[in-house]
C-alpha positions in Angstrom: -29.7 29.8 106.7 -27.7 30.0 109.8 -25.2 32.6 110.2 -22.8 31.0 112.8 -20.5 33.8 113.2 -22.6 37.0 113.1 -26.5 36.1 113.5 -28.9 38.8 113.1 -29.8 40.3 116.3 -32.4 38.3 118.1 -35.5 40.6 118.7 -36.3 41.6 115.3 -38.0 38.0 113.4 -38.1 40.4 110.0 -35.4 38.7 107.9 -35.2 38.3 103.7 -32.5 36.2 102.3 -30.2 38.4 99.8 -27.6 37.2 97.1 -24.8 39.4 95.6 -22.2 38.7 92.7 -18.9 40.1 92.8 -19.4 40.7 88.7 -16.1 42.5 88.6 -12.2 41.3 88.6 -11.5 42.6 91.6 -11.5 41.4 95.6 -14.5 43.3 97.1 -15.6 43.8 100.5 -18.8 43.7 101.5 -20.3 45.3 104.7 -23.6 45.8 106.6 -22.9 49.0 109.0 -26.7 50.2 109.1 -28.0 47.9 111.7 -27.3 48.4 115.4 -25.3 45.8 117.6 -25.0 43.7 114.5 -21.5 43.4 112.7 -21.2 41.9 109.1 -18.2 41.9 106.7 -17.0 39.5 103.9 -14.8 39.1 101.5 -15.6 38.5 98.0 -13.4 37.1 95.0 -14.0 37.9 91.5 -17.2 35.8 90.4 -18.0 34.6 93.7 -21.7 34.9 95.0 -22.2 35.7 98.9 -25.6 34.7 99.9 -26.6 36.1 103.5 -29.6 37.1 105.5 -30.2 39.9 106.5 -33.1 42.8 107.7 -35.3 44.6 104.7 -33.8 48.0 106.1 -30.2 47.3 105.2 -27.9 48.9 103.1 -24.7 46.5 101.7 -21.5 48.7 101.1 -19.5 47.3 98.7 -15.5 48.2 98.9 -13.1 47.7 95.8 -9.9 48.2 95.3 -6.8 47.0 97.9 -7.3 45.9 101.4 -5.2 49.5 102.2 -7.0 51.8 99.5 -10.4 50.3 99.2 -13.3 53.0 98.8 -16.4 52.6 98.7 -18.5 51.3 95.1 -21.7 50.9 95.8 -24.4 51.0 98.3 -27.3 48.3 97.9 -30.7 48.2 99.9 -30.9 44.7 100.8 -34.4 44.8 99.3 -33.0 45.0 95.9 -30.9 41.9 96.5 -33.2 39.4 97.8 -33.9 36.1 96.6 -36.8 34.7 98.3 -39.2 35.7 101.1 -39.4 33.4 103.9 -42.5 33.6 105.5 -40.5 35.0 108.5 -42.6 38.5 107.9 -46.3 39.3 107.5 -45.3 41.7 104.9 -44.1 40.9 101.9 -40.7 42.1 100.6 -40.1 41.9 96.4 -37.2 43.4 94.7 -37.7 46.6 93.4 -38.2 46.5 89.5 -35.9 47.2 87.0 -36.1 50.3 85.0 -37.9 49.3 81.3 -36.9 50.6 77.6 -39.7 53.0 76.8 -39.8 51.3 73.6 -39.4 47.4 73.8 -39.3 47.1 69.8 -36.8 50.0 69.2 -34.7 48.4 71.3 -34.8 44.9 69.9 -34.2 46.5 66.4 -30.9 48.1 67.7 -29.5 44.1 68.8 -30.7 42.6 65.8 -28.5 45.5 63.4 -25.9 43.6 61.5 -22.3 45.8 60.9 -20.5 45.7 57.7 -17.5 44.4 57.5 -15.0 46.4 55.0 -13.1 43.6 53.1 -11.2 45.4 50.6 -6.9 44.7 51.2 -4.8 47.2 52.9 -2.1 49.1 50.8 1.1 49.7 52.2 2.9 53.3 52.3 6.5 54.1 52.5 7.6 57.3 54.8 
């Protein structure tokens, strides 16, 4: 995947390709500010994905809100975000794992609950 405007610095070969959804209904901003003499920043609409390279080692900042008030949501290791390995690296770089239920079948149970639904009519009060 070439990044035409801001390509990974050119010594290091180490690079994993990383995907991020902007899951919210906001304009986010994401940035890279962990790696020296490398700059990246992009903007990202509500539902958009932004697929990038980028170096096992770093960190995207994601920035909601206004383009004047935005703070800082999130901070991602770029491990955690990566799609594929490609070969680039002689180690190999997996996502970490997702935290599990400590009970898989307790927490089926709790989807599969049906709620009651209260049909009787509502009566109307005078004040």
């Amino acid at each position: 995947m070439a990044q035409i405007l801001d390509p990974l610095p050119s010594d290091n070969k180490d690079k994993i390709i990383c995907c991020y959804v902007n899951a919210t209904n906001q304009i986010q901003v994401a940035r890279i500010t962990n790696i020296p003499n490398w700059y990246f920043e992009r903007v990202i609409f509500p539902g958009q994905r932004l697929v990038f390279e980028a170096m096992p080692v770093a960190l995207l900042e994601i920035h909601t809100g206004m383009m004047a008030s935005a703070i800082l949501s999130d901070t991602i290791p770029c491990t955690r975000l990566c799609v594929e390995d490609n070969g680039a690296s002689s180690s190999k770089v997996t996502p970490e794992p997702l935290a599990k239920p400590s009970n898989a079948k307790s927490s089926l149970e709790s989807f599969s609950r049906k709620t009651q639904l209260n049909t009787e009519p509502l009566t109307m009060v005078s004040v």
